[in-house]
C-alpha positions as CSV (number, residue, x, y, z in Angstrom):
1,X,-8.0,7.8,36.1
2,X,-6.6,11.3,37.2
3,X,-6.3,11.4,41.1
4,X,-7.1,14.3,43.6
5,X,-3.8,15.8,44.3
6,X,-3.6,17.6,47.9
7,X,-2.7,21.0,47.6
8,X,0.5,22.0,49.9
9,X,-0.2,25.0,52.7
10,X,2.1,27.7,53.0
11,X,1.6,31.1,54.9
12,X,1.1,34.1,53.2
13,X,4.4,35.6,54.2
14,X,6.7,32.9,53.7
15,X,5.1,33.0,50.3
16,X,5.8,36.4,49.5
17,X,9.5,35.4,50.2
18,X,9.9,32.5,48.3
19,X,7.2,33.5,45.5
20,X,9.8,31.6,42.9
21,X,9.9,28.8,44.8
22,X,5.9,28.3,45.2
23,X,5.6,29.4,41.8
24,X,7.4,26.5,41.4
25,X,5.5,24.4,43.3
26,X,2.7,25.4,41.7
27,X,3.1,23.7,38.5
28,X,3.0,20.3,40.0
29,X,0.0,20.4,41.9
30,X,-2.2,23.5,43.9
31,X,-0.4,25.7,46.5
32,X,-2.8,26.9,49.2
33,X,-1.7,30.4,50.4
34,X,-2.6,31.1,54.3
35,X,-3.8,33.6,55.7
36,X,-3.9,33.7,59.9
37,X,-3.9,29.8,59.8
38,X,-7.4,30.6,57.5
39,X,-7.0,28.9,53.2
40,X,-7.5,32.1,51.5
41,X,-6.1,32.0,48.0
42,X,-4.8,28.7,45.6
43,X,-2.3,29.4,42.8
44,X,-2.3,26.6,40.1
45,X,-1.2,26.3,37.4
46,X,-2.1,27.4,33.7
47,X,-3.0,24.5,32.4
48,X,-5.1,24.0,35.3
49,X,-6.6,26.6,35.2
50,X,-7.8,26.3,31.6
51,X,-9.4,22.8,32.3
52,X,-11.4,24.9,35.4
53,X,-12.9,27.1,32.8
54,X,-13.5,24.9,30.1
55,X,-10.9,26.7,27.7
56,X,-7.8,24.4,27.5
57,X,-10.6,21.5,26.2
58,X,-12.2,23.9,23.9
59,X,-8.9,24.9,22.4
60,X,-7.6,20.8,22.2
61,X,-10.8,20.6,20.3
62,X,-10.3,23.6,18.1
63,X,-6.2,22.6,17.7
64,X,-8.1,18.5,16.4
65,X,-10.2,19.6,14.3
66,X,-7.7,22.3,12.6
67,X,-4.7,19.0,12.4
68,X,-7.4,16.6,11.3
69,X,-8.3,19.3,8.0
70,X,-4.3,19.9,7.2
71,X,-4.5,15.8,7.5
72,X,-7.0,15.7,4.9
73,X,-5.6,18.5,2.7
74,X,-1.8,16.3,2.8
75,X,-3.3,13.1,2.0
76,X,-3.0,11.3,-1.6
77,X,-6.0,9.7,-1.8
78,X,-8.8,12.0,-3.1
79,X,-11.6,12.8,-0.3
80,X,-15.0,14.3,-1.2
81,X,-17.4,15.4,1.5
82,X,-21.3,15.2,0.7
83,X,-23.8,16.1,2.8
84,X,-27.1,15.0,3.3
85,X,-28.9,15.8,0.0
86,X,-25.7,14.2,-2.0
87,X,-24.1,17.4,-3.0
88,X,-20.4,18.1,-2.9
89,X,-19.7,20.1,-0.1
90,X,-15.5,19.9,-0.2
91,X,-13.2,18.2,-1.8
92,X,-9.2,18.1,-1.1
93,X,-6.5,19.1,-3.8
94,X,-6.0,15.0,-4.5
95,X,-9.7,15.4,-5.5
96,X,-9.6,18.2,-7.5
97,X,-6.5,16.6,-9.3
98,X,-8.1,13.6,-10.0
99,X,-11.1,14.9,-11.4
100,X,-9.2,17.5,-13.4
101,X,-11.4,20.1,-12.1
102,X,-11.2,23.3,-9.7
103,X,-12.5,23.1,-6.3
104,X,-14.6,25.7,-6.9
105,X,-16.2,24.2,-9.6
106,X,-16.9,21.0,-7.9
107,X,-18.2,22.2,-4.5
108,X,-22.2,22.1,-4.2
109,X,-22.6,20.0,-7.4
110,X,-24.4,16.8,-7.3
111,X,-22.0,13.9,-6.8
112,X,-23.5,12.3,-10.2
113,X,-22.1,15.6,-12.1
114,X,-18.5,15.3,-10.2
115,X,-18.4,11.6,-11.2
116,X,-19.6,10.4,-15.0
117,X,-19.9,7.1,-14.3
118,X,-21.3,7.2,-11.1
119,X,-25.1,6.9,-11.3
120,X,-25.0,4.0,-13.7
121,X,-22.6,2.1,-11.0
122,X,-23.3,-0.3,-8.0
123,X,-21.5,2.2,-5.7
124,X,-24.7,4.7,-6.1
125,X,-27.0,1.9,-4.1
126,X,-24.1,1.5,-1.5
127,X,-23.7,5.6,-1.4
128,X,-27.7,6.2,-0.4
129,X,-27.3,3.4,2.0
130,X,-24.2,5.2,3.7
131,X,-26.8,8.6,3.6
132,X,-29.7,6.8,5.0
133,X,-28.4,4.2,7.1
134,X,-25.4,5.0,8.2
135,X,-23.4,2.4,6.5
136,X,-19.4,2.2,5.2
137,X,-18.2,0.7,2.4
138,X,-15.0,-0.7,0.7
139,X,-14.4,-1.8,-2.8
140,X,-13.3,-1.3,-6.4
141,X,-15.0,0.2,-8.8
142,X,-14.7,0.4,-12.5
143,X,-16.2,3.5,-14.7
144,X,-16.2,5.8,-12.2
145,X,-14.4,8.7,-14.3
146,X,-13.6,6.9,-17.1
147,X,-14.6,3.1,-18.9
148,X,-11.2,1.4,-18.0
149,X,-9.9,3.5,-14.8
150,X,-10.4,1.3,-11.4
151,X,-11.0,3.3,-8.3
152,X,-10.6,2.1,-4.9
153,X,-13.5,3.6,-3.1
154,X,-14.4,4.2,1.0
155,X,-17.8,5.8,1.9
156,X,-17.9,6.6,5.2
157,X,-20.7,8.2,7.0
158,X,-20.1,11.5,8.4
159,X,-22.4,14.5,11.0
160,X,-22.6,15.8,7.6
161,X,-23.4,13.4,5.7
162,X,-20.3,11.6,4.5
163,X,-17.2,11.1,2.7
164,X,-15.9,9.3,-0.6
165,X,-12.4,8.2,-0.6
166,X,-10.8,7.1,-3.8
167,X,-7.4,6.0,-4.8
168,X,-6.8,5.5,-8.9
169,X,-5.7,1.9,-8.7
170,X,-5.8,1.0,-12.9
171,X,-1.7,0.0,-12.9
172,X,-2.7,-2.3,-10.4
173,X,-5.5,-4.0,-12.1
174,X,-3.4,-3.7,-15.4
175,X,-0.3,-6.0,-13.4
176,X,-3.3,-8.3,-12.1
177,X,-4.3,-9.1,-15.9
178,X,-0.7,-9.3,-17.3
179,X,-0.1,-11.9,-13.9
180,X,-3.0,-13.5,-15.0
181,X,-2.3,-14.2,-18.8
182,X,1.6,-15.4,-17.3
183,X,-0.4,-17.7,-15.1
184,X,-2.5,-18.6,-18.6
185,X,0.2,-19.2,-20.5
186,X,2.0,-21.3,-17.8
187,X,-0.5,-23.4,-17.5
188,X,-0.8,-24.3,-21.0
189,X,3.1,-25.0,-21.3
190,X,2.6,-27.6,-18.6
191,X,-0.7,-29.5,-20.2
192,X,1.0,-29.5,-23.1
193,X,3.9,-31.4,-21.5
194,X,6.3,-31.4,-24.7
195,X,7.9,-28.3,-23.5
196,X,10.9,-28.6,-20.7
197,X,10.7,-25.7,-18.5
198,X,13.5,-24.5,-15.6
199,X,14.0,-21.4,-13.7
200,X,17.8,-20.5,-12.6
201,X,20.0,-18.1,-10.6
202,X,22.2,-15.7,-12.4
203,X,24.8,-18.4,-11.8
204,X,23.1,-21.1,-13.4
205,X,21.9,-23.3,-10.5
206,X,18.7,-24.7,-11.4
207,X,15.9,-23.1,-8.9
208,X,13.0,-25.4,-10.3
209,X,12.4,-27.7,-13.1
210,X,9.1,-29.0,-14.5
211,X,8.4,-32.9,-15.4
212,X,9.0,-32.4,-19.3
213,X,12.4,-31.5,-18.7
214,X,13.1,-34.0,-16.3
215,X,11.5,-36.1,-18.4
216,X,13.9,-35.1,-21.4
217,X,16.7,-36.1,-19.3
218,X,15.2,-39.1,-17.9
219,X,15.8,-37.6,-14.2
220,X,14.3,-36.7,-11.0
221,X,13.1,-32.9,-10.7
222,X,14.3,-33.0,-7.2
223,X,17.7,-34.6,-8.7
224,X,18.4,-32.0,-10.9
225,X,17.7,-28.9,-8.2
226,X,20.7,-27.0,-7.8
227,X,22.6,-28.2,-10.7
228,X,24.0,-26.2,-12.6
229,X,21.8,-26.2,-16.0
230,X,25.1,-26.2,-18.2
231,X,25.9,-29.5,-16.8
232,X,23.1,-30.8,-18.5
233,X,24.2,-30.0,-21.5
234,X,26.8,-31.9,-24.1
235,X,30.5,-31.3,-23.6
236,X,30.3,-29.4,-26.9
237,X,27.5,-27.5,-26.3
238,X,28.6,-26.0,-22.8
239,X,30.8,-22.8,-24.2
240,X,27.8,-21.7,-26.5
241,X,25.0,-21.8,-23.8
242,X,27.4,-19.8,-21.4
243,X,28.3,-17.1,-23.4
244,X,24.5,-16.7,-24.7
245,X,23.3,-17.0,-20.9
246,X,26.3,-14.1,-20.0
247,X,25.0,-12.3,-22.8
248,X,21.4,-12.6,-21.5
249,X,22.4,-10.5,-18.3
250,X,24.7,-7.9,-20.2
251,X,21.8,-7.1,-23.1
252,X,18.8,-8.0,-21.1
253,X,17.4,-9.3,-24.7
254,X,16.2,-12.9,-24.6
255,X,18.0,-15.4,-26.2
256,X,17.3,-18.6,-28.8
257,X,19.9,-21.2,-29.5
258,X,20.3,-24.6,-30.7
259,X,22.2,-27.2,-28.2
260,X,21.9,-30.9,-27.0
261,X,20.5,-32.3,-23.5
262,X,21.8,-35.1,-22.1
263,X,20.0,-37.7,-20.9
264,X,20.7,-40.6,-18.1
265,X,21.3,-43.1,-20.3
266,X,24.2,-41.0,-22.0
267,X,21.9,-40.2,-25.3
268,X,21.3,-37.1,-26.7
269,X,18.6,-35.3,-27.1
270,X,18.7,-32.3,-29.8
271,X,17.0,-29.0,-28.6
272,X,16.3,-25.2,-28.6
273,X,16.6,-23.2,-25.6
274,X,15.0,-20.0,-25.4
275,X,15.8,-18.1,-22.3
276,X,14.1,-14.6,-20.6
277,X,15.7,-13.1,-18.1
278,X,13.8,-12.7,-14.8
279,X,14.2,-9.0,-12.9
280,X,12.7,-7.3,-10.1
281,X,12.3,-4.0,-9.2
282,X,15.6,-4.4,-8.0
283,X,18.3,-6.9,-9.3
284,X,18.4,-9.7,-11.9
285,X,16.9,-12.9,-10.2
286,X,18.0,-14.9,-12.7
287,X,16.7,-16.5,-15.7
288,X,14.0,-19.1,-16.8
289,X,14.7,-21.2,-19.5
290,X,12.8,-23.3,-22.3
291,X,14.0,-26.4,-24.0
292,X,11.7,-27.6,-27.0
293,X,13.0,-30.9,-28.9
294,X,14.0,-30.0,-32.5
């Protein structure tokens, strides 16, 4: 909370002699100029002044509402204002790009002619809701512009009326199926428990194994964690897998050979191993391998 600060007193002719001094003064708190031991005038400062007269809040408030519009102008996501009755009443340049359409052409349109897919969606219940009752939502919508084009949407309530916020989020949902069918397929490698499965470093160390392999080898999965997955392999069979797994990393192409596990018990056990490489946005992470008996 601002306190009352106590203005200082000085007479008026010592101020007239050391005017830049009080001046001074004056812009930390009020100076009280004297006149025959009587207050007679205050200088302050500018800034305090303003606040006395109402201008210095009325200029903040023009100086907010001029940075919050450039704020919506910069932003990515596409913004469209609505007002009451549902009609367009702005848009930013995001939205105008994303709809492939002029601003001009959009603004005081009904928001079911801006968007195609719109009235036919479950977003049109939650958008009256946000007009009549003041309600936000969040979510992600298909259809909107297009049949396969996923739109993360915001409706927030505005004075007037509101405002739809969309980001085009399709490559995301695209990633979440092809995650999905890994996860599929995955899944189906292990139920069908024939199929040895290991996931190494760029040197070779086993990261993870799955039962079948161990089970191929007669092992541990824990045992086997860390070993190098060469070592696994027959004596004979060590200078092929290295030069294919090297090869893996120069080319980035997967690779299929034939080689030999073997097992605890000193028998072989005649393979293929197909292996992938595994990348991230950065670096190699490795490799994940596949061993199916021949």
């Amino acid at each position: 909370m601002e306190t009352v600060r106590e203005p200082q007193r000085v007479p008026a002719a010592e101020f007239i002699r050391g005017f830049a001094n009080w001046r001074l003064q004056a812009s930390r708190k009020p100076v009280m100029v004297t006149h025959h031991g009587k207050d007679a005038h205050v200088l302050i400062s500018l800034a305090d002044y303003r606040r006395l007269d109402g201008k210095g809040e009325a200029e903040g408030r023009d100086a907010l509402a001029a940075s919050q519009a450039v704020l919506v102008e910069a932003i990515r996501d596409a913004v469209i204002l609505v007002d009451r009755t549902g009609r367009v009443a702005g848009v930013n340049p995001a939205a105008a790009d994303l709809l492939e359409r002029a601003a001009t052409a959009l603004i005081g349109r009904p928001l079911p002619d801006v968007l195609p897919g719109f009235a036919r969606s479950v977003l049109f219940a939650h958008f009256l809701r946000m007009l009549d009752h003041r309600e936000r939502f969040s979510g992600e919508v298909p259809g909107l512009i297009e049949p396969q084009r996923w739109l993360r949407v915001d409706l927030l309530p505005l004075p007037i009326g509101g405002a739809m916020v969309l980001r085009d989020i399709s490559d995301a949902w695209g990633t979440r199926a092809e995650q999905d069918a890994r996860r599929a397929l995955a899944d189906a490698v292990e139920i069908d428990g024939t199929i040895g499965v290991a996931r190494v470093s760029v040197r070779e160390a086993i990261e993870a194994a799955n039962p079948a392999l161990a089970a191929m080898i007669g092992a541990d999965e824990a045992a086997i964690r860390r070993v190098r997955f060469s070592a696994l392999l027959a004596a004979g069979q060590r200078h092929a897998f290295t030069e294919a797994f090297e090869g893996l990393f120069r080319t980035g192409d997967p690779v299929r050979i034939a080689s030999e596990l073997v097992t605890r018990g000193g028998s072989v056990v005649s393979v293929t191993l197909a292996m992938v490489e595994r990348r991230s946005a950065y670096a190699s992470e490795g490799a994940a391998i596949l061993a199916v008996r021949r």
